[in-house]
N, C-alpha and C positions, 0 to 999 in steps of 0.2 A: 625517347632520347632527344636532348638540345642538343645541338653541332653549331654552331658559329666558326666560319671560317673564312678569315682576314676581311674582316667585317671595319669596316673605315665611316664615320658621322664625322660631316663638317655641321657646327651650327655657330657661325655670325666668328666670335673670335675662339669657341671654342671645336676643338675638333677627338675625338675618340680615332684612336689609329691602330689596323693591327691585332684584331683583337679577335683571339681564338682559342676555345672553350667548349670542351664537349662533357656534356650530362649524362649520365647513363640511366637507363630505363628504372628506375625505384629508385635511384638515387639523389640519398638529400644533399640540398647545396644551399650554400650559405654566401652571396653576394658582399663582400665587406668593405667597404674602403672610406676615406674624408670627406665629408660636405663637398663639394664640386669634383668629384674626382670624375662623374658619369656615368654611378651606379642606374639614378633612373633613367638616364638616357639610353644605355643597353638593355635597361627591360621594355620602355616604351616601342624599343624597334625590333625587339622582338616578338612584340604583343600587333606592330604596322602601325604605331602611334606617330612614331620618324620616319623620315625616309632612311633609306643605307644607300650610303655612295657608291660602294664599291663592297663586297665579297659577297659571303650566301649567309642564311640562317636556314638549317633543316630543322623539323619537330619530327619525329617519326618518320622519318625518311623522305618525306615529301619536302621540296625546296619551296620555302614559304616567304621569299625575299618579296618579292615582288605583287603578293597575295594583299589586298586588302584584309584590315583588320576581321573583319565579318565574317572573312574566310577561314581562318588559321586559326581557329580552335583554340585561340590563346584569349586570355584575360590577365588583366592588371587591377590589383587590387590595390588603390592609394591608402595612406595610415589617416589623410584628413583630409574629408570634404569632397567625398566620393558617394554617399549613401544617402538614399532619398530621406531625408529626415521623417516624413511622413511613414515610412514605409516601418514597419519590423525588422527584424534580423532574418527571420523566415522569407519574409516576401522580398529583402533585398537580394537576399541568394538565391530566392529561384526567378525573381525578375527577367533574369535573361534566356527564360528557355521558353518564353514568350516570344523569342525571334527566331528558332529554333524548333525543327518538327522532330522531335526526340517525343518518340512515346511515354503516355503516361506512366505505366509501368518503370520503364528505362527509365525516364527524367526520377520515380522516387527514389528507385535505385542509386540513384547516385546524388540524391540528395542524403538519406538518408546513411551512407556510407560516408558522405563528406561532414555530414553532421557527431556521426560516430568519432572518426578517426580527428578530428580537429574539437573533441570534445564542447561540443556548441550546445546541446541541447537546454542548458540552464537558460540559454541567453535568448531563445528564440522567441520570445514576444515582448523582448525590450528593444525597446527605439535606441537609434543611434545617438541621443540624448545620453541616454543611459550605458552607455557602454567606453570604457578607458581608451586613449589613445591609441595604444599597445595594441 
């Protein structure tokens, strides 16, 4: 579960105010809104890319405002210019359990599970060369 609660971002002239949203456990959500409205700005501070000015972000009960990113279990996946070009599809999604003592077993587990459920398997030994925007 995500909870944001009167979660407030100043940045330079723009500001996010107010802003309260809770995720339930399995549940899909779909972030919509205009070119500047502050979509990525609410995911970055809830990944500790931002600071938050003022309220809380919980993920699973635990209050993660104040957590550095490395902390909080969270990741952000950008649509461009986020993936080591050199790297595969395989080796960019498991890149990060390199920082990470998740056993080997566990870490397949849930590679393999997120390979499943996100139907990726065609895509795993193409370079991000190779792969659509989308």
């Amino acid at each position: 579960m995500i909870s944001i609660d009167n979660v407030t971002i100043h940045l330079g002239e723009f500001d996010l105010r107010d802003i309260d949203l809770t995720i339930e456990k399995n549940e899909f959500f779909v972030l919509m809104g205009p070119t500047g409205a502050g979509k990525t700005v609410l995911l970055e501070a809830i990944a500790g890319l931002i600071r938050v000015d003022s309220g809380h972000i919980v993920v699973g009960g635990q209050d993660i405002t104040s957590l550095p990113p490395e902390k909080r279990g969270v990741s952000i996946v950008y649509q461009d210019y986020s993936l080591f070009p050199h790297l595969t599809v395989r080796d960019n999604i498991t890149y990060g359990l390199h920082f990470h003592k998740t056993p080997k077993t566990e870490a397949t587990k849930r590679f393999d599970r997120l390979v499943e459920d996100l139907d990726l398997s065609h895509l795993l030994r193409r370079l991000p060369t190779n792969l659509s925007g989308g």
